[in-house]
KEGUBA-614389 format. One line per 2 residues: their letters; for each residue x negated, y, z negated of C-alpha. Coordinates in nm, 4 decimals, decimal comma, padded with zeros to 6 digits. Example, Ala and Ser with C-alpha at 12.3 -4.5 7.8 and 13.67 -1.06 7.14 Angstrom:
as> -01,2300:-00,4500:-00,7800 | -01,3670:-00,1060:-00,7140
# end
This chain:
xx> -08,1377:12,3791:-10,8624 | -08,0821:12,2694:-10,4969
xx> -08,3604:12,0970:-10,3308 | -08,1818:12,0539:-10,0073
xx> -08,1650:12,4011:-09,9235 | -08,4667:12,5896:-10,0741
xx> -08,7003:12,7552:-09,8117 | -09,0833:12,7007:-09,8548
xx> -09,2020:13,0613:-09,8556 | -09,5736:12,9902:-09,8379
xx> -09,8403:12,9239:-09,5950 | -10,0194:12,6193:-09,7934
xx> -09,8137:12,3697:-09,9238 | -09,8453:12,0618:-10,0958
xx> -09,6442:11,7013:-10,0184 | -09,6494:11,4397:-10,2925
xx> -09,6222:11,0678:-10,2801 | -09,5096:10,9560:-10,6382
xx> -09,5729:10,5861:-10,6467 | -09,5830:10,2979:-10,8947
xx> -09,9477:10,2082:-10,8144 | -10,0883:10,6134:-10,7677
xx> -10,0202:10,9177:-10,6741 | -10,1124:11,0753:-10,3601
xx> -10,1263:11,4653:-10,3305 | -10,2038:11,6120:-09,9119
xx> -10,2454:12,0090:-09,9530 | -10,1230:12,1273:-09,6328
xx> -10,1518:12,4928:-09,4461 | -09,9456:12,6033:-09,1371
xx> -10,1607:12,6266:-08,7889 | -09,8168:12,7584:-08,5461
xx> -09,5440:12,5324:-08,5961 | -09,7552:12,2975:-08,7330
xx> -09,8709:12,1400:-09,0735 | -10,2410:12,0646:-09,1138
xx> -10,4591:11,8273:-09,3740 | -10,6882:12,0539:-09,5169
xx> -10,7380:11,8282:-09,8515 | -10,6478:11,5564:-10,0923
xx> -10,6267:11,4172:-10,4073 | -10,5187:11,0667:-10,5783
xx> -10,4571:10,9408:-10,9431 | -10,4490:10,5783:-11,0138
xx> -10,1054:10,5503:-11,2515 | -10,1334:10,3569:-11,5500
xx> -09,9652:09,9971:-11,5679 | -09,7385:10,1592:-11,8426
xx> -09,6505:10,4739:-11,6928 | -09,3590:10,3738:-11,4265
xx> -09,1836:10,0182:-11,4806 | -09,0684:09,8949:-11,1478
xx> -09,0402:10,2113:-10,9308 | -08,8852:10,3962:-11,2056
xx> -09,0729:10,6117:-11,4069 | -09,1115:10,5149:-11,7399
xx> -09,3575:10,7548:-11,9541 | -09,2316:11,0995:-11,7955
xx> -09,5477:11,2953:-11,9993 | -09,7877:11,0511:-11,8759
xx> -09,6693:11,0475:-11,5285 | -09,6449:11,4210:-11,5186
xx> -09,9993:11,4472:-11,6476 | -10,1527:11,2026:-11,3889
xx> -09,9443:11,4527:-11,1010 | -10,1347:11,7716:-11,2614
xx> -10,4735:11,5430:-11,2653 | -10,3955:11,4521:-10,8467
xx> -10,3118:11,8187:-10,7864 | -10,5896:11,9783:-10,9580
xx> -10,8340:11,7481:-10,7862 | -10,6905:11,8545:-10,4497
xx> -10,6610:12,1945:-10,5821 | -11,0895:12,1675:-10,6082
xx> -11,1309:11,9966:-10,3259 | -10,9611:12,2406:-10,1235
xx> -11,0807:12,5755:-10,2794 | -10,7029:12,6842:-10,2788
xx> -10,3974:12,6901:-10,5444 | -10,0733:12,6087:-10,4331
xx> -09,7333:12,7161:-10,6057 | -09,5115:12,4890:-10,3986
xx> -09,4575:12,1083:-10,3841 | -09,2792:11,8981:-10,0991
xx> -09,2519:11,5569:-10,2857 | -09,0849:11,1563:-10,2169
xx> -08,7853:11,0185:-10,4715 | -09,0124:10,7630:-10,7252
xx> -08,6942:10,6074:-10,8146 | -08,5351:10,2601:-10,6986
xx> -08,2311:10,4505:-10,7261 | -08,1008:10,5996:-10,3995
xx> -07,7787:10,5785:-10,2535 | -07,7936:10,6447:-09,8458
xx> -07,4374:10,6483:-09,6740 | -07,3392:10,6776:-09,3081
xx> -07,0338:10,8401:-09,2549 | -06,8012:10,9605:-08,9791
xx> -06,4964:11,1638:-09,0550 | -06,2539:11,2863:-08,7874
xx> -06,1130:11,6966:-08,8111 | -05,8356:11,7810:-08,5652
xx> -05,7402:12,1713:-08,5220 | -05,3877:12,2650:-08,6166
xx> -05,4065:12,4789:-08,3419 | -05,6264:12,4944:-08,0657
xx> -05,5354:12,7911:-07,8219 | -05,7439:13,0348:-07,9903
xx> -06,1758:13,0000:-08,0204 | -06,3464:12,8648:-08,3312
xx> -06,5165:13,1450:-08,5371 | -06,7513:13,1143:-08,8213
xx> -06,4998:13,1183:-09,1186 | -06,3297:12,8199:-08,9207
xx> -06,6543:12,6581:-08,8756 | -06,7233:12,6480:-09,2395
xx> -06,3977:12,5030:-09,3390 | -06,4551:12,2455:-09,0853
xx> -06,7553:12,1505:-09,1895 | -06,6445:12,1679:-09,5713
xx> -06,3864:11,9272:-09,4789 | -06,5917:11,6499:-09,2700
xx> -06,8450:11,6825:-09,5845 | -06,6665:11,6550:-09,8701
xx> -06,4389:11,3601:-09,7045 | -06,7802:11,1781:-09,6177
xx> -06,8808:11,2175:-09,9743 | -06,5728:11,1119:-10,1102
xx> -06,6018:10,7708:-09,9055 | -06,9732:10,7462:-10,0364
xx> -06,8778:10,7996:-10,3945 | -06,5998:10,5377:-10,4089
xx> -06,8616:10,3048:-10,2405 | -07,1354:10,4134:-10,5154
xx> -06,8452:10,3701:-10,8101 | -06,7915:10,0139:-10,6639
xx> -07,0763:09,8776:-10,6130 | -07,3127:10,0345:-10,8740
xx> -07,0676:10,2002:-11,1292 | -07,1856:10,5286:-11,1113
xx> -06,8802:10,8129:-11,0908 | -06,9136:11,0980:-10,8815
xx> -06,9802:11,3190:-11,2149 | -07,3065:11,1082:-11,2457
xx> -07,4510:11,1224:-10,8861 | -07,6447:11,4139:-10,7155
xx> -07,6827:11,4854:-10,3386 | -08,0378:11,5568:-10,2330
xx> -07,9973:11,5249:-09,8309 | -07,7637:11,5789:-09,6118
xx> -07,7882:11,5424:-09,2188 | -07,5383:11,5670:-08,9389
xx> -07,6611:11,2583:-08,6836 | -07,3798:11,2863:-08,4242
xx> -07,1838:11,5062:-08,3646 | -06,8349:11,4577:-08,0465
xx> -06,6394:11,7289:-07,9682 | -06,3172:11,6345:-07,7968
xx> -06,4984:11,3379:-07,6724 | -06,8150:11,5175:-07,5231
xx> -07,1437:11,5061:-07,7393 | -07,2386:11,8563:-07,8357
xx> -07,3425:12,0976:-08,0883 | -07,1504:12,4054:-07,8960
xx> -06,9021:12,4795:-08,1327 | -06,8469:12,8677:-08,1759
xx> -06,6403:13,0283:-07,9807 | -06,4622:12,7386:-07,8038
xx> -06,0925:12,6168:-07,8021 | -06,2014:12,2215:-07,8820
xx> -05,9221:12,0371:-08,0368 | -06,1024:11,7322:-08,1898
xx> -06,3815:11,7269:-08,3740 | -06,5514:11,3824:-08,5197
xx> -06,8767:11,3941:-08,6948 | -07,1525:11,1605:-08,8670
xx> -07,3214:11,2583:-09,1483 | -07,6052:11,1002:-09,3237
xx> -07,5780:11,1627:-09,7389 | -07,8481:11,0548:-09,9639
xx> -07,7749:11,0708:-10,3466 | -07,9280:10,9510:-10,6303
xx> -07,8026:10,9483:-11,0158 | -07,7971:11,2924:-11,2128
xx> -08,0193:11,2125:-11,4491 | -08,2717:11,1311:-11,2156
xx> -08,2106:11,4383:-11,0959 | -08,2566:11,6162:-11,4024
xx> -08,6242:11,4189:-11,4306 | -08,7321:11,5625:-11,0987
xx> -08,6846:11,9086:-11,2808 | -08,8387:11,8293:-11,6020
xx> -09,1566:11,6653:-11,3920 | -09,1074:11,9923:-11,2103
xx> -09,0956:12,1764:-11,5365 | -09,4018:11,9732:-11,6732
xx> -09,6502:12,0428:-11,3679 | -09,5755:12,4246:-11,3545
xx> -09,5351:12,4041:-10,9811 | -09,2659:12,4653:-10,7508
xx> -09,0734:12,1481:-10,5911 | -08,9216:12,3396:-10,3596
xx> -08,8140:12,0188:-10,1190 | -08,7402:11,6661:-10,2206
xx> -08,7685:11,4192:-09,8827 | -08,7051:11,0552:-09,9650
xx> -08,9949:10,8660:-09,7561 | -08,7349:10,6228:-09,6168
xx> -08,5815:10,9703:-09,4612 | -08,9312:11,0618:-09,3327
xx> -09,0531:10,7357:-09,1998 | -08,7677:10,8232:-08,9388
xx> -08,9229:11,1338:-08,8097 | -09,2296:10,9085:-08,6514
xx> -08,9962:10,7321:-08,4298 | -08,8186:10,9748:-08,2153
xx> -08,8989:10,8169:-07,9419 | -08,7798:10,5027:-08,0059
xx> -08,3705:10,5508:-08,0585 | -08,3006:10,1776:-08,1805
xx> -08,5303:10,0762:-08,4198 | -08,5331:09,8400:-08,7942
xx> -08,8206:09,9621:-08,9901 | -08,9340:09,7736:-09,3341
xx> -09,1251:09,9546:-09,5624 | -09,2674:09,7362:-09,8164
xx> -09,4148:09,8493:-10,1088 | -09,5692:09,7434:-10,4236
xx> -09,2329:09,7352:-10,6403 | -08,9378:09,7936:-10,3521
xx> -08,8637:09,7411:-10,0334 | -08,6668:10,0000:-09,8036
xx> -08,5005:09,8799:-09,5254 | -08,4204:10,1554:-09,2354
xx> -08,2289:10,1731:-08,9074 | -08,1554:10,3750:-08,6577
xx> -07,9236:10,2967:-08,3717 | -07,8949:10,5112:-08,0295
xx> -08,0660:10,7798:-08,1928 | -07,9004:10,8261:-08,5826
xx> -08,0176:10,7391:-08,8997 | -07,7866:10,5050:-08,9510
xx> -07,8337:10,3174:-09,3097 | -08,1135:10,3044:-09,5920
xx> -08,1330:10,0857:-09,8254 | -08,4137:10,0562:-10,0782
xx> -08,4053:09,6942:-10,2314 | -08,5626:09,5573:-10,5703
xx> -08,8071:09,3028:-10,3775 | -09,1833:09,3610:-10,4100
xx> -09,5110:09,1846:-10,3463 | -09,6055:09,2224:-10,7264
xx> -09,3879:08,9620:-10,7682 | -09,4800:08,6977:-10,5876
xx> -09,8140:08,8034:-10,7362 | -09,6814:08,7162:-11,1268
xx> -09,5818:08,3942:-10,9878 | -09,9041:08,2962:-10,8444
xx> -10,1010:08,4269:-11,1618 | -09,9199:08,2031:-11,3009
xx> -10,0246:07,8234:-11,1961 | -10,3711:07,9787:-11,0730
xx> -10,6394:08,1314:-11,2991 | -10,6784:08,4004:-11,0300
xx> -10,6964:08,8190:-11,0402 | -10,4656:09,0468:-10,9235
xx> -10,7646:09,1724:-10,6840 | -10,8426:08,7949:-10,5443
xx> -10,4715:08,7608:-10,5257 | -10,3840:09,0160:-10,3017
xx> -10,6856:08,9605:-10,0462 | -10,6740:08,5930:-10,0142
xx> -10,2605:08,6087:-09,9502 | -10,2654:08,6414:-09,5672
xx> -10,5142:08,2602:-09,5827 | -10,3850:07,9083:-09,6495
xx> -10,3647:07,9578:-09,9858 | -10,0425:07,9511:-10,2175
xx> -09,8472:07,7971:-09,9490 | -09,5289:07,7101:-10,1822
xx> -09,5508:07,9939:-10,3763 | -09,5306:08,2241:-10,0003
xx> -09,2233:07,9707:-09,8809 | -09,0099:08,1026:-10,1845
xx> -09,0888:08,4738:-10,1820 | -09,0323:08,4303:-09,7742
xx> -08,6917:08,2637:-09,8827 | -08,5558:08,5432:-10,0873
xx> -08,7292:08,8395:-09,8848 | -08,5410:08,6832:-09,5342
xx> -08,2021:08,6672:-09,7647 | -08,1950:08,9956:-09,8824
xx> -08,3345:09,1443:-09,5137 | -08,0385:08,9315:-09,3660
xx> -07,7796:09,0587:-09,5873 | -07,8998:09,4502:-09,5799
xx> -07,9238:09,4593:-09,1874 | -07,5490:09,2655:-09,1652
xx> -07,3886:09,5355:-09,4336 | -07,5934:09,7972:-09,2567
xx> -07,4832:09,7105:-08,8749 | -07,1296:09,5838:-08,9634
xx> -07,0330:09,4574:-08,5916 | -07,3326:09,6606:-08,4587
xx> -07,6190:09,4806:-08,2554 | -07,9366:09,4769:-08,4407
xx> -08,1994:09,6168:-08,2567 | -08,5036:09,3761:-08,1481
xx> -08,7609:09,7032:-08,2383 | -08,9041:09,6239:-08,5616
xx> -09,1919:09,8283:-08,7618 | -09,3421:09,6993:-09,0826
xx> -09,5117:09,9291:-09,2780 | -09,6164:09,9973:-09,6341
xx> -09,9441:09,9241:-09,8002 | -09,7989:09,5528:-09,9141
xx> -09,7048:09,4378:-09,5514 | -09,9201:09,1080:-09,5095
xx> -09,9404:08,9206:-09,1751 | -09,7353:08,6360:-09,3544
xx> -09,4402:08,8460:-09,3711 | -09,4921:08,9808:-09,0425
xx> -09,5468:08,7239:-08,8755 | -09,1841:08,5805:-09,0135
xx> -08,9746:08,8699:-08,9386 | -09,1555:08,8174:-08,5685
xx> -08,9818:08,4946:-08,5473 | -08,6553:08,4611:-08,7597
xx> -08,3892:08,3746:-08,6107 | -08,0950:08,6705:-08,6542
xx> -07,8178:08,4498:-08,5087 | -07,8721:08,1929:-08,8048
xx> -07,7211:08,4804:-09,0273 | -07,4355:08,5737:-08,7890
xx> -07,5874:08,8900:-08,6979 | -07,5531:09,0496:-08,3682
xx> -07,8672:09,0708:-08,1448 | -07,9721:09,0893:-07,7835
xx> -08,3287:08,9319:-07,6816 | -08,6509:08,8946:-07,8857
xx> -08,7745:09,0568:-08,2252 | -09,0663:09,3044:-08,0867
xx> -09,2876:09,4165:-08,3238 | -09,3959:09,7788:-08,3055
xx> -09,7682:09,9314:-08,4411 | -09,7804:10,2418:-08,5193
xx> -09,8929:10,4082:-08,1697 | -09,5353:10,2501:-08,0298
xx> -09,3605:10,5161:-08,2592 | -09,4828:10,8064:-08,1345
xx> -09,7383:10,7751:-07,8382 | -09,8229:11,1016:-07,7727
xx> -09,9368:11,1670:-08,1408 | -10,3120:11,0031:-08,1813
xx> -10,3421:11,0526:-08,5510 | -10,0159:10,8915:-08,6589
xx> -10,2098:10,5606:-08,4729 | -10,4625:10,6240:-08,6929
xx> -10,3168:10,6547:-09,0340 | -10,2892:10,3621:-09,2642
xx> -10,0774:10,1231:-09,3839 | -10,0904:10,3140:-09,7036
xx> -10,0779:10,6119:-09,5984 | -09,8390:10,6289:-09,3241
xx> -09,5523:10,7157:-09,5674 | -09,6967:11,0221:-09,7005
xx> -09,7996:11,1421:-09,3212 | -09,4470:11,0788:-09,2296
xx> -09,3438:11,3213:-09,5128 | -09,5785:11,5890:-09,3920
xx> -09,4061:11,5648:-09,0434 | -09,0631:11,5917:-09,1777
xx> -09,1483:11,8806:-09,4018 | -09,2837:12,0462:-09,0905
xx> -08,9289:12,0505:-08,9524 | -08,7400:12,1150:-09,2891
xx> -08,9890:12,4332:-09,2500 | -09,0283:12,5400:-08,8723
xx> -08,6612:12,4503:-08,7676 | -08,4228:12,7545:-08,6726
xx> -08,0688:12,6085:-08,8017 | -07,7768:12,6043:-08,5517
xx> -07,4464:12,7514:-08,6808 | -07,3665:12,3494:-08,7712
xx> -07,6600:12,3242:-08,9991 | -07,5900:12,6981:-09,1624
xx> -07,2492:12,6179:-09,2436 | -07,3746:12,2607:-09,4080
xx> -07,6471:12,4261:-09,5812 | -07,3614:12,6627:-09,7787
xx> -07,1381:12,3239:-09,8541 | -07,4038:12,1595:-10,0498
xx> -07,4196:12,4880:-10,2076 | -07,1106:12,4464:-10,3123
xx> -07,0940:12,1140:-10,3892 | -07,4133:12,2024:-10,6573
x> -07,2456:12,4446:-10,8001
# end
């Protein structure tokens, strides 16, 4: 089973946001090249059904997903058969790589068999940097991890930027590639849940992936999605997707700690937290949520500047963490940057696009989703993206 390179055959669709809290089900129907909201449906999760972001009670969660489906199912007067869904896992392993190919000969064109084993060997050589990485730093082997994206962001032929690659005499060839894993038996759950629902997940988009596809127009950009048990932390520089990294730092919390000196419920909790109250309890989570942001972005950009466009999104981002990212100081943790943090809304992403400035906090994630399974969909593949599409192939084999 290959998620990354599975075409969606039908008409009506549906994309699924697995979270800790619920889960969100949009059933979507082509109009052109486009995907439209016909319907939805929600299931609050229960407490013991997912620990963390992790899923914890597999039957349980799969039965709450068939609940949220059928609802939207009703609500929409329409079955579907095929599922776009998010990863629910803390889990995922995002690597930006560029590997360098040069021709042993360069006085006759590049064909398609060429192609392939050029794009074969930029692939597996970015992997094989990704999985020593992984092995390090998390001590997974390469036996134990699974590739579920893969995306060429830039691509320089013999210095010039360009995609033209058939038929050409180019000598060098350097490319960056954008690989998103996550363990094999995690893996191996999506197809059980699969399995479970009786439905067809027929493309798995992590929502740190989609969340990208709302701000094409802005090519430098840090965006912090902050959810209820993880926080991703995205960025793109001069237009590629250049790291992800999904971080075990949540609201809930800082929640626990409060509950604890205050006789107070998680619902008065959460809508008093942007007021004057818990003021030492905010300085500590603020402490450890600037630390961890600090150290991503550095082992993110390397010797990169930082961009000054941030967006904060996710249903847990609270004006008092807003308002510090606004004003920290990125020199203070040797971190390259040019001017003032900006903070973007969600019109700045994509101007031209009225309901993405209308979607919520909450919501945003799942919208994103639907966008970038409109392009998964509608997009015609250039002979680069063929030839990539028949490596992971290979590698799943």
């Amino acid at each position: 089973m290959s998620f990354i390179t599975k075409k969606i055959p039908s008409q009506v669709i549906a994309i699924a946001d697995i979270g800790s809290y619920k889960i969100r089900v949009w059933i979507c129907e082509f109009h052109g090249q486009e995907l439209t909201l016909i319907w939805y449906g929600e299931k609050k999760q229960n407490i013991w059904d997912m620990s963390g972001q992790d899923i914890h009670s597999l039957p349980w969660v799969a039965n709450t997903f068939c609940e949220a489906i059928k609802k939207a199912e009703k609500n929409a007067h329409t079955q579907i058969q095929n599922i776009v869904m998010n990863i629910p896992f803390d889990e995922l392993f995002s690597a930006y790589e560029t590997v360098e190919y040069t021709r042993k000969d360069n006085t006759f064109p590049i064909d398609q068999n060429e192609l392939q084993n050029i794009i074969d060997y930029i692939e597996f050589h970015a992997l094989k940097q990704q999985y020593r990485y992984i092995d390090r730093q998390y001590g997974y082997s390469s036996s134990q991890i699974d590739l579920v994206l893969s995306s060429v962001q830039k691509l320089s032929i013999d210095g010039n930027t360009s995609r033209k690659i058939l038929g050409k005499t180019w000598a060098h060839i350097q490319s960056s590639l954008l690989n998103m894993c996550i363990p094999k038996d995690k893996y191996q759950m999506i197809q059980t849940l699969e399995s479970a629902i009786n439905k067809k997940i027929t493309q798995v988009i992590p929502s740190e992936f989609a969340l990208l596809k709302l701000s094409k127009q802005q090519r430098n950009i840090v965006i912090i999605d902050v959810g209820s048990c993880s926080t991703s932390i995205i960025v793109k520089k001069d237009g590629a997707h250049i790291g992800i990294q999904k971080l075990p730092l949540w609201i809930g919390s800082l929640i626990q700690n409060i509950q604890k000196k205050y006789p107070k419920t998680h619902t008065d909790i959460i809508t008093s937290l942007d007021g004057d109250l818990y003021t030492n309890e905010k300085k500590d989570f603020i402490e450890v949520f600037l630390d961890s942001l600090w150290i991503t972005l550095k082992e993110i950009l390397q010797n990169q500047n930082c961009p000054n466009k941030f967006f904060i999104t996710g249903g847990w981002a609270n004006r008092f963490l807003t308002r510090c990212v606004e004003y920290m100081n990125l020199h203070l943790y040797d971190i390259k940057h040019i001017g003032s943090i900006q903070l973007l809304h969600t019109k700045d992403l994509s101007p031209k696009d009225e309901a993405e400035a209308s979607i919520s906090r909450s919501n945003l994630n799942i919208y994103a989703m639907m966008k970038a399974a409109s392009e998964f969909i509608t997009r015609i593949p250039d002979p680069i993206e063929k030839s990539l599409k028949k490596t992971v192939e290979k590698i799943h084999e």
